[in-house]
Structures are given as structure tokens and as C-alpha cells.
C-alpha positions, 0 to 999 in steps of 0.5 A: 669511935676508936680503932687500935692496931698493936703488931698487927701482922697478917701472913699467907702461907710463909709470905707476911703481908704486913707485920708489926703494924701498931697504929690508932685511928680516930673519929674525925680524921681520914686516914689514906693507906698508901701502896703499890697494886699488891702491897697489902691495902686491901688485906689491911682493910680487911683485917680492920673490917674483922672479916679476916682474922690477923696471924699476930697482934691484935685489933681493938674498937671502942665507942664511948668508952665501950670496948667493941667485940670484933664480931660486931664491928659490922654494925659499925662500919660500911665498905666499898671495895673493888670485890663487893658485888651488887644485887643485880636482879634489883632496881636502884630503889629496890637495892637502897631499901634492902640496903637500909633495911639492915642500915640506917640512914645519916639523920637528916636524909631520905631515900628519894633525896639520896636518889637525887644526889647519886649523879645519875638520872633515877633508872626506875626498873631498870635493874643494877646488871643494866648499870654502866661500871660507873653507875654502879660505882656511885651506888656503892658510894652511895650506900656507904656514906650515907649509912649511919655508922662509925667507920667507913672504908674505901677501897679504891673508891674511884675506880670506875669513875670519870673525872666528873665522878672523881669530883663527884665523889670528892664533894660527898666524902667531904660532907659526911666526914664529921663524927667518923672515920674514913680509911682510905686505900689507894694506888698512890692516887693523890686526887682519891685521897686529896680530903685525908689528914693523915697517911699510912705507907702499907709498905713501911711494915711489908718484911723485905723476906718471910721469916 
């Protein structure tokens, strides 16, 4: 998988978030994309998920060789974000076979097995809205990495957890980085992003003024 930014600006109103942004993400490789509470991380994120569109420049994806349509980079890619929301009314195992009925699985594991890696004891019914903010923090983990797609992007993926979920967390990311892409945005958190071999300051392509 291969996901290449060129100029790649986004601009709300008269204010660019970012612009001139031109860079290659690659399989294998765990990129942390760097900045201060409103410098743009999450839009960036969000224009290379495809869910909102760039003001210039372009995004391109390709696997094997095969050019990706951006309207079906979805298939491709998972996404923890602080806006996402969770199935409330659903138990645990209601929420993960919902989840993996539109996603597979990573080869090699199951539903119950994955229950009992989530660092929690199995809630039964209990539904999700029951869940303390870091249990439901480890369920969005939870059905990102291990879903059997290219890319996977983090949004302040910590935000919630404790120190025995930050290192929770930590040893999951570590093992299901092999044949992907891993983004991650983060608040200058070093420990968050301690696993990325390459770095991305947001800031560096934020315009001083709009133009």
C-alpha cells in the first residue's frame, strides 16, 4: 500500500490549515504526525482517510501497483479518533460482530481470542454506554488493529488510558504493524508515538497568515 500527498492543502473559510503539503506513506513504516491541539492533525487525517476532500493538491493510493479510487479507500483503512462513537445499546461481542461483519479479521485470530486480549474482564451483556471511557477506548483500538486492512489511523489513540493502557496499547501496536501503515497524530506525546520510524510536524506546512 502506497499513499502519496502532492500540495496537498486543506482551507476552511479564508484560513489554510495546512498547504503545500507533498509526502509518501508506505507499508511497513509508522508515521507520527506531530502538533499542537489545533494545528491540524486531525484534518490531515481526515483528508487521508478520503472523508473530507482537499481545497488543493491531490491524494493517491495504490496497492500492488493498482491505483485506489478515493471513494473506496474505506475498504483499506480503520480509524480511532476522539469523534468516533461507539454502538452504545450493543453488548461488547454484539459491537465486534457488527464490527467484523463489514471487516475481516487479521489471519490468525478470532472473536473470543480477541475479547481476551482487550485488557478487560468480558462485560457480557453489559451494553458499551456502561463502559468507563477507557474501556471503551480499548474497544476502538481493539476493532482497528485487528482488522485486516492496509492503513490504520490513530488519533490520539491514548486519550483515555492510563499508564497500564498506554502500555497496553503500545504492545498491540507493535504487533500488528507488519504489512501496514500506521498514522499516528499525537500532542507531542513521545511515549504515544515512541513505536514511529518517521515523523511529520503538521505545523511546518500551516501558512503564518491566509492568503
Amino acid at each position: 500500500m502506497k499513499i502519496i500527498l502532492t500540495g496537498t492543502g486543506k482551507k476552511f473559510n479564508t484560513e489554510w490549515i495546512f498547504r503545500e503539503l507533498s509526502y509518501s506513506f508506505e507499508k511497513d513504516h509508522s508515521y507520527a504526525i506531530l502538533g499542537r491541539n489545533g494545528s491540524g492533525k486531525s484534518t490531515l487525517l481526515q483528508v487521508i482517510a478520503g472523508s473530507i476532500h482537499p481545497t488543493s493538491g491531490k491524494v493517491n493510493y495504490s496497492k500492488g501497483g493498482q491505483e485506489i479510487l478515493v471513494e473506496k479507500i474505506f475498504q483499506h483503512l480503520t480509524i480511532v479518533a476522539p469523534y468516533q462513537e461507539l454502538i452504545e445499546e450493543f453488548s461488547l461481542r454484539e459491537m465486534l460482530d457488527f464490527h467484523f461483519f463489514f471487516k475481516s479479521l487479521v489471519p490468525g485470530y478470532t472473536i473470543p481470542g480477541i475479547i481476551d486480549r482487550i485488557g478487560f474482564k468480558d462485560p457480557g451483556r453489559k451494553t458499551i454506554r456502561f463502559f468507563s471511557s477507557g474501556m471503551k477506548q480499548r474497544v476502538k483500538l481493539i476493532l482497528a488493529l485487528f482488522s485486516d486492512v492496509s492503513v490504520v489511523l490513530l488519533d490520539e489513540p491514548t486519550m483515555n488510558l492510563d499508564e497500564t493502557g498506554t502500555n497496553w496499547y503500545l504492545q498491540l501496536v507493535n504487533e500488528m504493524t507488519k504489512n501496514r501503515i500506521i498514522l499516528v497524530c499525537s500532542n507531542l506525546q513521545q511515549q504515544e508515538t515512541s513505536f514511529c520510524t518517521k515523523k511529520l510536524f503538521i505545523e511546518d506546512y500551516k501558512p503564518q497568515r491566509a492568503s
